[in-house]
N, C-alpha and C positions, 0 to 999 in steps of 0.2 A: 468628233474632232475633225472636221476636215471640212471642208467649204475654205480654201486657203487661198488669201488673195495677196499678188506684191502690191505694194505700199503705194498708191499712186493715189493721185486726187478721189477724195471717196465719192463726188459727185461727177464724176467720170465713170466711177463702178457701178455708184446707181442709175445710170444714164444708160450704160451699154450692157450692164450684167444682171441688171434690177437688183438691187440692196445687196451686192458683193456675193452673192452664190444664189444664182438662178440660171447660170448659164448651162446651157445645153452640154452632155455628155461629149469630151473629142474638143472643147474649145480652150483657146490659149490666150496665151499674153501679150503676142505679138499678130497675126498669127493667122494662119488659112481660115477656111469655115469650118462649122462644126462638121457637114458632111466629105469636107478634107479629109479632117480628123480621124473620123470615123474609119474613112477608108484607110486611113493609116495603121487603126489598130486592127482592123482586121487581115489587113496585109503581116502584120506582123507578132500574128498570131500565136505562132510557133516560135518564136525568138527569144530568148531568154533574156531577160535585162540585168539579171546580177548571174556572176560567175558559180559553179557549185552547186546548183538547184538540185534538189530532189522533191518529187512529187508526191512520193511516199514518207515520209517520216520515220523512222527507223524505231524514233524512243516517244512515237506520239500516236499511238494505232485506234486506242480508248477514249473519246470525250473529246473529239478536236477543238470542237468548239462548246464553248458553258452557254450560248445562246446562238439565236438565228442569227442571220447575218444579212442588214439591208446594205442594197445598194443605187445606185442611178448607171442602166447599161443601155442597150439600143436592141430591139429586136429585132425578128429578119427583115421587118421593111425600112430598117434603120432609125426607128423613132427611141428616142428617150423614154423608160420605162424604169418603174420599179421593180429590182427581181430580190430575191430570199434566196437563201442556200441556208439550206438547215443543218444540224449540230453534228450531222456525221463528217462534215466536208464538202460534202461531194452533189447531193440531192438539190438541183437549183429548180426554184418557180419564177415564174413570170406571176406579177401580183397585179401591178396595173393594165389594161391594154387601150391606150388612150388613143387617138388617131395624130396627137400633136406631139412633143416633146412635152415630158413633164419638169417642171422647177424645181424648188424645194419642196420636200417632205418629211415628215415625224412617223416615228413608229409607238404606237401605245406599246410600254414596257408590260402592261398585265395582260391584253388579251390580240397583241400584235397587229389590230389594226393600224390600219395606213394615213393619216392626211396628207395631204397633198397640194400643189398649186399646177392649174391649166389653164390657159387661156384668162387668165388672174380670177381663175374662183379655186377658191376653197372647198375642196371635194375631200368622204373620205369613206372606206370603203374597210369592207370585212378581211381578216387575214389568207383565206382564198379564194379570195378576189371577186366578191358577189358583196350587194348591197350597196352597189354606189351609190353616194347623193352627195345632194350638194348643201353645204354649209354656210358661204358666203360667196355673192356674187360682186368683184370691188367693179364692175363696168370695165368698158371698154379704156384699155391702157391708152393716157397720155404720154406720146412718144415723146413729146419735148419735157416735157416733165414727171418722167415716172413717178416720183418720190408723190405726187399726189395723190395717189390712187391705186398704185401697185399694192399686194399682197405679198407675204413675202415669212419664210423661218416658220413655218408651224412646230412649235415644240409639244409634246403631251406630259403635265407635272408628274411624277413618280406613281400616283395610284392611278393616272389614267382618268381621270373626272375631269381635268380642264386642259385647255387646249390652247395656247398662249400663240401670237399669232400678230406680226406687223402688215399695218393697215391703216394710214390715217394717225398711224402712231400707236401705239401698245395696246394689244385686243387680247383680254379672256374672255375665252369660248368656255359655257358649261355643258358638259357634253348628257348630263342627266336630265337640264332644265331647256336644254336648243336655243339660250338666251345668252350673247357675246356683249359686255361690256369694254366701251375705250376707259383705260385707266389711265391713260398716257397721251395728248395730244400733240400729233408735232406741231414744233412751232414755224410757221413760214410767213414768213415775210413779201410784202408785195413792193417791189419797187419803181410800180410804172411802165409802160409801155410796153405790158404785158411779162416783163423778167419776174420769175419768183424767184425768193430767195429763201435757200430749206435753211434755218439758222439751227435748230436741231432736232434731228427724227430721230426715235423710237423702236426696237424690233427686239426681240427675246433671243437669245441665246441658246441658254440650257437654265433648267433649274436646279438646285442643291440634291444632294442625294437625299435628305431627307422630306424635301418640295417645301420646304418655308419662306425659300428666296429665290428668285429668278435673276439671273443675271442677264442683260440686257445691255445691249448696241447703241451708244449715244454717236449719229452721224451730221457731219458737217460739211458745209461748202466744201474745207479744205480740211482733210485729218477729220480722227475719229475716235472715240475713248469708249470708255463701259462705267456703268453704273450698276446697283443693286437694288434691284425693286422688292419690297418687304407685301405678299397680297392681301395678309391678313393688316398689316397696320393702312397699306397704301403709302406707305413711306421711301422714297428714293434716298438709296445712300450712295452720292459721288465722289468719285475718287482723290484724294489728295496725295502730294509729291509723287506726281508720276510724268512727271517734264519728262521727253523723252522717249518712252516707255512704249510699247509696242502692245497695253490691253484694249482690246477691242475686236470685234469680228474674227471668230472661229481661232485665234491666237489664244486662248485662254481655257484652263482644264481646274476642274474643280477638285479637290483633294479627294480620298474615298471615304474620307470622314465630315464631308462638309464646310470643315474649321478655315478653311483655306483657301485661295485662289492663283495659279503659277500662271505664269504669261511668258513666252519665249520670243524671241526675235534672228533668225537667221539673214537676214538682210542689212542692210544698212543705206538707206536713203531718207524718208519723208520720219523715219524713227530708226532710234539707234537698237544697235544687236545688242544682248543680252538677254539676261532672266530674271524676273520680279516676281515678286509677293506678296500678296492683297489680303488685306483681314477686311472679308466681305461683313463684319460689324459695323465696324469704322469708318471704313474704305479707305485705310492707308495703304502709301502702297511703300513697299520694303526695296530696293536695288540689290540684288545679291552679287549681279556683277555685271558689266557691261564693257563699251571700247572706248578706251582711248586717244584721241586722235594726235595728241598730241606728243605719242609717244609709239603711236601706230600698231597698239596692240588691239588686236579686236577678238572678243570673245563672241561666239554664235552658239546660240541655242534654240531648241526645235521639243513639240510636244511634251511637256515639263507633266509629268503625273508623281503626286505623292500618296505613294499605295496603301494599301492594308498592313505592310510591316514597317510601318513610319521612315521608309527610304525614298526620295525623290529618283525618278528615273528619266531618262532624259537626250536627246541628241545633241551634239556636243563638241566644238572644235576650236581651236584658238589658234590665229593667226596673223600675221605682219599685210593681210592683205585686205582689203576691202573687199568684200562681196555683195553683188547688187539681185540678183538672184539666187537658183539654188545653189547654198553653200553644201561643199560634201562634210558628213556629218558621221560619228560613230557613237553606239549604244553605252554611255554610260550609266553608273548609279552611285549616290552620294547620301552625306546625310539632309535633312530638309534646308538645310542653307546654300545648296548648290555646288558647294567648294570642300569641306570635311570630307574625306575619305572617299574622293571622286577616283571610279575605278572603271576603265575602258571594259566593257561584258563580252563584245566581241571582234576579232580582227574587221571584220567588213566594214568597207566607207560607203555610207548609203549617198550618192548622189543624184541619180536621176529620182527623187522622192519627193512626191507633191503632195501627199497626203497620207495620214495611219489615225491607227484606231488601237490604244489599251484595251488588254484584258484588265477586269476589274483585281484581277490578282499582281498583276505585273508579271505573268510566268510567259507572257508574245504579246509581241504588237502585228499589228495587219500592217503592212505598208502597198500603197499605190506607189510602183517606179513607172512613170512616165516612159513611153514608147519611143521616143525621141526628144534632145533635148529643147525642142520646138514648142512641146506640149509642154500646157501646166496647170492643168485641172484631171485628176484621173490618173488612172493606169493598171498595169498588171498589181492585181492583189496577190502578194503573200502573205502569210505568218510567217514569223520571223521568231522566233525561240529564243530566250534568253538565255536558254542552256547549252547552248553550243550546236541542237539539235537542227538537221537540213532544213531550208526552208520549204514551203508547202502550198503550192502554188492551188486560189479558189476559184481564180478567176480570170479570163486574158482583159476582163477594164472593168475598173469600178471608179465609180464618182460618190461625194457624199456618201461613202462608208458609215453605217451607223449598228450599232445593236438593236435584238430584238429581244421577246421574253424567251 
């Protein structure tokens, strides 16, 4: 769940980010360089960013974590890398060791191998970190037009045999057979005097927990939405009644049953705040609640998960004021409509948070707080207990936060 981008022209994001999360570990929104960054968070290493931290856990000693734990960090000569911290907390590997900044990456859920993007190839390599190769080489990146030929999202479907992967527009990799099919072409438009116009690309998201559907990044000149690619039929299901509406790119969590699709919105600019509801069959989409401008109530919400015990959980705040970036947000839990029996979990206001990660149980979420409010990609990883228990600090910067097996 994380690759979180503010809402601004999505051919601005492809242009300077390559397809909304491919930026380097340490970069922002406004904002220095990534080797700024960097030196920021290691400056401020030691710094606690929420009040109260404990490192220890008091009522969490057994099973910190139910899987490894990827993420996107810098190693000592400062390069963007892949590292792992395995299930006790604490034991961290360096898995990549690339000489460049790495992009996006997928973790196979069955035997924890890595893909990857460098230099816009497609590379992917064994879970400690032997057996590199390469997979797809997309050439040398058009900087005036990334959207043509950039690589970008490597997802791996639930058993680990395909490898789903924007590229030209929607690409499965077989990872038994070494044979990558486009399913999806983007559509681009030429309009002369060398302007292209992307009128709409292609890139996977995540798949269903059961892998039957892929959810997928429909991107445009301006604004951006999601669709539901079906692999067995090759069928696209897109979205209706979602005027407004904030689904698309890394905003969107799949239920733990499949049946479902939540989208959240903490902002309020290019889409309004609130939280929706997608029957990825149909691809309606439900409003459970949003702002009114007219009356100047604004509801904000953030990472929408509906767990294993059919509770929606969720970050969450309602106020008389417009928020344009991070809004400060607290851990609620409801019933699946957003609003029934919505019950604040814990006093903490997460503010500086650019990014988390559910446990598949809903018993912690990981959250990245930002190291200043300058950054907005990253940050100090905790777990965060829904039980009232300390937080638990994994890491002083993680990007692109993902699970492993």
């Amino acid at each position: 769940m994380n690759r979180r981008f503010p809402p601004f022209n999505i051919l601005f994001i492809l242009t300077t980010a390559v397809a909304a999360c491919n930026a380097p570990v340490g970069t922002s929104g406004t904002q220095p360089s990534s080797e700024d960054q960097v030196g920021t968070v290691v400056a401020m290493t030691l710094q606690a960013i929420t009040p109260d931290v404990s490192e220890t856990p008091e009522a969490h000693v057994d099973g910190i974590l139910p899987y490894t734990f990827h993420f996107l960090g810098t190693d000592a000569a400062g390069i963007t890398q892949v590292f792992r911290i395995e299930r006790d907390g604490k034991t961290q590997n360096q898995v990549t060791s690339e000489l460049v900044n790495v992009g996006n990456y997928g973790v196979s859920p069955v035997d924890g191998s890595v893909a990857y993007v460098v230099n816009n190839q497609l590379l992917l390599i064994n879970v400690d970190g032997s057996g590199r190769r390469l997979l797809v080489d997309g050439g040398i990146l058009d900087e005036n037009n990334p959207f043509l030929n950039n690589i970008t999202n490597p997802v791996f479907s639930p058993n680990g045999q395909t490898l789903a992967y924007g590229y030209k527009g929607l690409n499965l990799y077989s990872l038994s057979t070494g044979t990558s099919n486009l399913v999806i072409e983007n559509q681009i438009d030429d309009s002369g005097n060398g302007f292209l116009f992307p009128r709409e690309l292609y890139w996977p998201e995540s798949y269903s927990p059961d892998g039957s559907k892929l959810l997928i990044t429909l991107g445009y000149y301006e604004g951006a939405s999601a669709a539901i690619y079906d692999p067995a039929s090759r069928g696209l299901v897109r979205l209706t009644g979602a005027e407004g509406a904030l689904i698309c790119c890394d905003a969107v969590e799949w239920s733990a049953d499949g049946s479902s699709i939540y989208s959240a919105s903490r902002t309020v600019g290019m889409f309004n705040s609130g939280l929706w509801k997608v029957d990825p069959t149909s691809g309606a989409v439900t409003t459970l609640f949003t702002s009114n401008y007219d009356t100047s109530s604004f509801n904000f919400a953030y990472e929408p998960y509906l767990a294993p015990d059919g509770q929606l959980y969720f970050f969450f705040t309602e106020a008389a004021t417009e928020f344009n970036s991070r809004t400060p947000l607290q851990l609620v839990r409801s019933a699946p409509d957003g609003v029934t029996g919505r019950t604040v979990l814990r006093p903490d206001t997460f503010e500086l948070m650019n990014e988390a990660l559910w446990a598949l149980d809903a018993s912690f979420i990981i959250v990245a707080f930002a190291p200043n409010p300058d950054t907005y990609q990253g940050g100090r990883a905790e777990v965060v207990y829904l039980d009232g228990s300390p937080n638990m600090v994994l890491t002083a910067f993680a990007q692109q936060m993902k699970w492993g097996p």
